[in-house]
SEDOBA-926851 format. One record per residue (C-alpha): residue in one letter; x, y, z. Coordinates in steps of 0.1 Angstrom, whole numbers, plus 2048, in hexadecimal, padded with zeros to 3 digits. Example, Ala and Ser with C-alpha at 12.3 -4.5 7.8 and 13.67 -1.06 7.14 Angstrom:
# residues 2
A87B7D384E S8897F5847 
This chain:
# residues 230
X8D779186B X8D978288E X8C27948A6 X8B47A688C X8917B5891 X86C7A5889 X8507B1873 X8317A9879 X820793857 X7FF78F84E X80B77782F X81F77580F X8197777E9 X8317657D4 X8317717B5 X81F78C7B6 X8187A1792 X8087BF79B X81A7CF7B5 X8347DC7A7 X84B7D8786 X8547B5781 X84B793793 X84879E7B8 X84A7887D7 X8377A17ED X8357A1811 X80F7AF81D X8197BA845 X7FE7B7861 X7EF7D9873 X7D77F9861 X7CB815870 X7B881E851 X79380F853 X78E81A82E X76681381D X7757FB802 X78D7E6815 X78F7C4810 X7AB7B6826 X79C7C2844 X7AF79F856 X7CD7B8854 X7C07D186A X7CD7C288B X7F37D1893 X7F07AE8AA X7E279788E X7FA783878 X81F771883 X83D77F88F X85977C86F X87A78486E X891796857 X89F77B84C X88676A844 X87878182A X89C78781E X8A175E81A X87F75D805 X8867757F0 X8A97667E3 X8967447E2 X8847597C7 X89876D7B9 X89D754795 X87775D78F X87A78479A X895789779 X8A27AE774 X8837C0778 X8717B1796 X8777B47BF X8647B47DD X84B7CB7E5 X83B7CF80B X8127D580D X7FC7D582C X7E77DD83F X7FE7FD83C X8247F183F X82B81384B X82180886B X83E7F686F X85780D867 X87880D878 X8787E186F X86A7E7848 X88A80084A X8A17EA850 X8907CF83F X8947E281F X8BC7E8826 X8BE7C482D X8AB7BD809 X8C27DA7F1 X8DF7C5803 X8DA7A87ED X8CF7B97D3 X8A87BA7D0 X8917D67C4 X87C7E27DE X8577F37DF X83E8007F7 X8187FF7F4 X80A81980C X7F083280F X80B849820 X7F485083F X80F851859 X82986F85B X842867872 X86B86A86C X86B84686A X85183E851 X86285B839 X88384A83C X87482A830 X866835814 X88584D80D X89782980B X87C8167F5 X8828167CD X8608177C8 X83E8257DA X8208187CF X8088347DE X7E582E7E3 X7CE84D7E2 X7B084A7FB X7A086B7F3 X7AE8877E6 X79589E7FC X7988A1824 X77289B82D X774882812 X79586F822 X787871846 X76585D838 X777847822 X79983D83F X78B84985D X7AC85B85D X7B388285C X7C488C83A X7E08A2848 X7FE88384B X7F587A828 X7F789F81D X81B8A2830 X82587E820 X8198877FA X82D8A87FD X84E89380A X84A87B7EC X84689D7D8 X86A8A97E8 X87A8877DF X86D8867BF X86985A7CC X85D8477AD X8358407B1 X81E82A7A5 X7FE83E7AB X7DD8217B9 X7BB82F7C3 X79A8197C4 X7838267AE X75C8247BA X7388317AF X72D8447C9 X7528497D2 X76985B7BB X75D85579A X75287B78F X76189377E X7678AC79C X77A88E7B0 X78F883792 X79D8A8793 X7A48AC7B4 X7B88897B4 X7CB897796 X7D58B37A9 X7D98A17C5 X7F488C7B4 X8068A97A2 X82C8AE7A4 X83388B7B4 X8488757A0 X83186278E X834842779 X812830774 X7F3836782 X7D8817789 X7B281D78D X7A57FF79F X7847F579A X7717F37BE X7647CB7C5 X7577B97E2 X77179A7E2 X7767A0807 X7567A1817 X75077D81F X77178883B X7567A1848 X74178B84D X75676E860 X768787878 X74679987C X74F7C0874 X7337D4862 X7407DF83D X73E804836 X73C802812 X71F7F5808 X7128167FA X7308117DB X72F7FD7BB X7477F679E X74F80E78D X749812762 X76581374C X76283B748 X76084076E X77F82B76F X78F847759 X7A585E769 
């Protein structure tokens, strides 16, 4: 892997347990250009933020785990949105099924591009975080406009990739009956395995604070067990 191109990191998570099957060491990339209500890594926003790492790096850490990964575990890349980083997480992946390792992508699918397609047409695993399963509601939720997503969800729907369905789950958000329908049907015909409700918190707003950007969510709580329901 001489030569071989960068990714930009934000930082590491060695054995991570929720990110996919198994013990995960999973690789959280620098760069967004989602400004979602809930976030709570907003540090990750900066395509300019975070180090340089190469290839082999990732590929050398991962072997030095790979006795605590066992059958079912692997590496799984988060953001920010990795999908920024496309044509590198490409061949990053390549360079990771050549010695052998499981490989996932957490993403909210918000860029359609033939690059980001081919990525996750290589991954073994998308874990695919629903915004919004409305347009008006996306746009106030990302700041983005729903149509990539819409193009990416119906690719995943081609490929029949394996899924692990995420969505943050809010009061005032997406806790009523009327949204819980429209994410089912959102969702229908992809390929999917699990689905996690995750309960909205406010773990990341002390970052707000220290780098000084107002926080759009304040209007949301936690949500009850039945809201959680989908």
């Amino acid at each position: 892997m001489t030569d071989s191109p960068t990714l930009r990191l934000h930082s590491y998570e060695s054995f991570g347990a929720v990110d996919g099957p198994g013990i995960r060491l999973v690789v959280f990339l620098q760069g967004c250009p989602l400004r979602c209500l809930f976030c709570h890594n907003p540090d990750t926003w900066d395509p300019k933020g975070g180090r340089d790492v190469t290839l082999e790096e990732i590929v050398q850490r991962a072997k030095r785990m790979r006795p605590y990964l066992g059958d079912e575990g692997g590496v799984t890349f988060s953001g920010g949105e990795p999908l920024l980083q496309a044509p590198a997480l490409l061949q990053a992946i390549h360079a990771l099924h050549a010695e052998g390792f499981h490989v996932a992508i957490d993403t909210s699918g918000a860029i359609d591009t033939p690059e980001t397609r081919a990525v996750l047409d290589a991954a073994d695993l998308i874990l695919l975080d629903v915004k919004s399963p409305t347009p008006d509601r996306f746009k106030e939720v990302t700041g983005l406009d729903m149509a990539p997503t819409c193009r990416i969800f119906d690719h995943l729907r081609a490929t029949q990739k394996p899924i692990w369905i995420r969505q943050v789950v809010a009061h005032g958000l997406n806790e009523t009956p009327d949204e819980k329908a429209a994410t089912k049907a959102f969702i229908e015909g992809l390929n999917v395995q699990r689905i996690d409700r995750l309960p909205y918190h406010e773990l990341g707003l002390h970052k707000y604070e220290s780098m000084g950007i107002p926080y759009r969510g304040c209007q949301l709580s936690k949500p009850s067990d039945e809201e959680l329901k989908l």
